[in-house]
C-alpha positions in Angstrom: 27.5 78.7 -186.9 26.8 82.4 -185.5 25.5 85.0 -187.4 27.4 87.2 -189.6 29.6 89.5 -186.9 30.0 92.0 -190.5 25.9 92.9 -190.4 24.3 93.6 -186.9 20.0 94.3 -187.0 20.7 97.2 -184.6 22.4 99.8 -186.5 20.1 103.1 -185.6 20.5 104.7 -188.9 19.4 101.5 -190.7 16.2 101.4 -188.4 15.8 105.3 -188.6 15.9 104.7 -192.6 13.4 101.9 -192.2 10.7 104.0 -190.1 11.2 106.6 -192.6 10.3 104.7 -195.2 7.4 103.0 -193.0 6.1 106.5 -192.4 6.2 107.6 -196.1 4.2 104.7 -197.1 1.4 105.4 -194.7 1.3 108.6 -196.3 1.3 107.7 -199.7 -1.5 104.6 -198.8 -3.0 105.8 -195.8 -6.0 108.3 -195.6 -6.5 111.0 -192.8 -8.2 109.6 -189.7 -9.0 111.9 -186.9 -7.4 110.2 -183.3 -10.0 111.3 -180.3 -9.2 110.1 -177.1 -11.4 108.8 -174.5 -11.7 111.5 -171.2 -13.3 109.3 -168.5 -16.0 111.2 -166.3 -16.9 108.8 -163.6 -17.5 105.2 -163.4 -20.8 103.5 -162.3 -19.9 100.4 -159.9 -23.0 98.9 -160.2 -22.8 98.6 -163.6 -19.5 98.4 -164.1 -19.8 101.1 -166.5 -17.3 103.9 -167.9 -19.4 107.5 -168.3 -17.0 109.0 -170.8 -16.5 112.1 -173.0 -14.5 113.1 -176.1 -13.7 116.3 -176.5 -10.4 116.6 -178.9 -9.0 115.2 -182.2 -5.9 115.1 -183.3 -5.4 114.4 -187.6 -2.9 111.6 -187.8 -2.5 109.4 -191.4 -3.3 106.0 -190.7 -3.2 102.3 -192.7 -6.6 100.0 -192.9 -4.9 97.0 -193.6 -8.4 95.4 -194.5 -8.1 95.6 -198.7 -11.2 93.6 -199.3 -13.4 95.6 -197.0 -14.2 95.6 -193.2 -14.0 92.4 -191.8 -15.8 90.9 -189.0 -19.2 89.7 -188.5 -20.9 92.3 -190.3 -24.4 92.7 -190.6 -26.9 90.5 -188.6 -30.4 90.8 -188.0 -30.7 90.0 -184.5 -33.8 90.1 -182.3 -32.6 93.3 -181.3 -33.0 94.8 -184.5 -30.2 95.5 -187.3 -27.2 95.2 -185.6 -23.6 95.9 -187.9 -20.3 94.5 -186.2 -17.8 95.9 -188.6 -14.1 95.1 -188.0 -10.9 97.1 -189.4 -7.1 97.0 -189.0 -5.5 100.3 -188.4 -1.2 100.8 -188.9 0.1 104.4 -187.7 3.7 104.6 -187.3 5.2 105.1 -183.3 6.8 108.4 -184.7 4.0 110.2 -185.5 1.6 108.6 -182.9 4.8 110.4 -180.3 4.1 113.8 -182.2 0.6 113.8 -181.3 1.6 113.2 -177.4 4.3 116.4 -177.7 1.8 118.4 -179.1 1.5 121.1 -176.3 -2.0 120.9 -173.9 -3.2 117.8 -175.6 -5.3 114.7 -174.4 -3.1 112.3 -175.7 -0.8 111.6 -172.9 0.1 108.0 -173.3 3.0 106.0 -174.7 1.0 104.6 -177.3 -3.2 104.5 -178.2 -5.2 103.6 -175.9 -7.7 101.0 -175.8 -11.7 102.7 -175.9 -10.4 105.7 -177.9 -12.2 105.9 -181.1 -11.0 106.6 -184.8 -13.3 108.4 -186.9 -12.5 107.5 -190.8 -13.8 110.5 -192.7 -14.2 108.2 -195.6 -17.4 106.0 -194.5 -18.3 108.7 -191.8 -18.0 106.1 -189.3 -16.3 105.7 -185.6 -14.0 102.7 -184.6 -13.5 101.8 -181.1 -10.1 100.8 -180.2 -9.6 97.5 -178.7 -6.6 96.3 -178.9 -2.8 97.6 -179.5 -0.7 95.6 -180.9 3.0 97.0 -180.6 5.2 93.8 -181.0 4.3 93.6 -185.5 6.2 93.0 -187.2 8.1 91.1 -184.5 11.8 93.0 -184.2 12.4 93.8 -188.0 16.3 95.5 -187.7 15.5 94.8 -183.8 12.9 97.7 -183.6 9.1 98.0 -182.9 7.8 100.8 -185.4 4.5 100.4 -185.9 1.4 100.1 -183.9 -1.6 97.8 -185.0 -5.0 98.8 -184.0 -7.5 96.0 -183.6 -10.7 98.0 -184.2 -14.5 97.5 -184.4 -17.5 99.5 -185.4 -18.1 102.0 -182.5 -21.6 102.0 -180.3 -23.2 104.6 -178.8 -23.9 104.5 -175.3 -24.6 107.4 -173.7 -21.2 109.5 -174.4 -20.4 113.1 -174.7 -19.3 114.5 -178.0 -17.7 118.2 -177.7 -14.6 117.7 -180.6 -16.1 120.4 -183.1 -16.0 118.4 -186.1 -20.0 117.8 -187.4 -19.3 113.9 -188.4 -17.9 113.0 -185.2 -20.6 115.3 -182.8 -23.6 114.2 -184.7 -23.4 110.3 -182.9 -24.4 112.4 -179.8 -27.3 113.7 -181.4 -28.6 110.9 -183.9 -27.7 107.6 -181.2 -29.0 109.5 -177.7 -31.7 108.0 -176.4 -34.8 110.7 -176.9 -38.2 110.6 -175.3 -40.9 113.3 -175.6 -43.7 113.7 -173.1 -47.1 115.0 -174.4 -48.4 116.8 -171.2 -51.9 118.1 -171.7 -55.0 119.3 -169.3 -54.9 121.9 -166.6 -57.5 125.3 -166.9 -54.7 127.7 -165.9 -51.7 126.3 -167.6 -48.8 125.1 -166.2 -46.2 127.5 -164.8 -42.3 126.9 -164.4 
């Protein structure tokens, strides 16, 4: 027996109500995440390494779907030293993630976030690397997509610029960089530039 020909999933208003009320959730539950997206400088071949900056963010409410904590492996003592491989679940609704891309000279040009741009969550201090989108959850509720789910892990520092202005986000530059200071000493002039 068919469905019911009096209902139909695809009524826009219904689905329009339903992202509403999708979008006033994550603003009720959610907390303020800034969005940065990943500018790509060069790429090393060799390597097969991405040299990238991050120079805007863009506030956006977001969902960690993770109630019990992060998840993930979380921390190991490796024989590299301390390593922490924290895992979190971000929901941000399509509409508002399309209101960051209209926003007028922005970075955020695609249909959806990216994979390698980072969420900084104001409320650990810490950075999440995207890595993966997943835009098909839940699967065709009133036959419409309104939600993206971001698959995200701790973020590590390797050798990226940081130029957003915001002092939690910038200081990953300055307290992950790699420093080395050289004691130079001798000479019975000096040494001259």
């Amino acid at each position: 027996m068919p469905t019911n020909v009096f209902f139909s999933p695809a009524v826009k208003t219904e689905q329009i109500l339903y992202e509403d009320l999708i979008i006033e959730g994550l603003r009720m539950y959610g907390q303020d995440v800034l969005y940065i997206p990943r500018v790509s400088i060069e790429e090393d071949e060799i390597f097969n390494e991405d040299y990238s900056r991050f120079n805007d963010t863009y506030a956006v409410e977001m969902y960690i779907a993770n109630t019990q904590g992060f998840e993930g492996e979380g921390t190991l003592l490796s024989k590299f030293g301390l390593e922490i491989r924290d895992q979190a679940t971000f929901i941000v609704a399509k509409r508002r993630f399309r209101q960051l891309v209209e926003i007028d000279q922005n970075e955020v040009r695609a249909e959806r976030p990216r994979e390698g741009d980072l969420i900084y969550l104001p409320l650990t201090n810490s950075l999440f690397e995207i890595k993966f989108v997943e835009h098909e959850k839940p699967f065709y509720r009133l036959s419409d997509l309104p939600i993206f789910e971001l698959q995200c892990e701790l973020f590590e520092y390797t050798s990226e610029e940081f130029d957003t202005g915001v002092y939690g986000v910038d200081q990953y530059e300055t307290e992950f960089a790699t420093r080395t200071t050289l004691e130079i000493e001798g000479g019975e002039r000096g040494f001259y530039e």
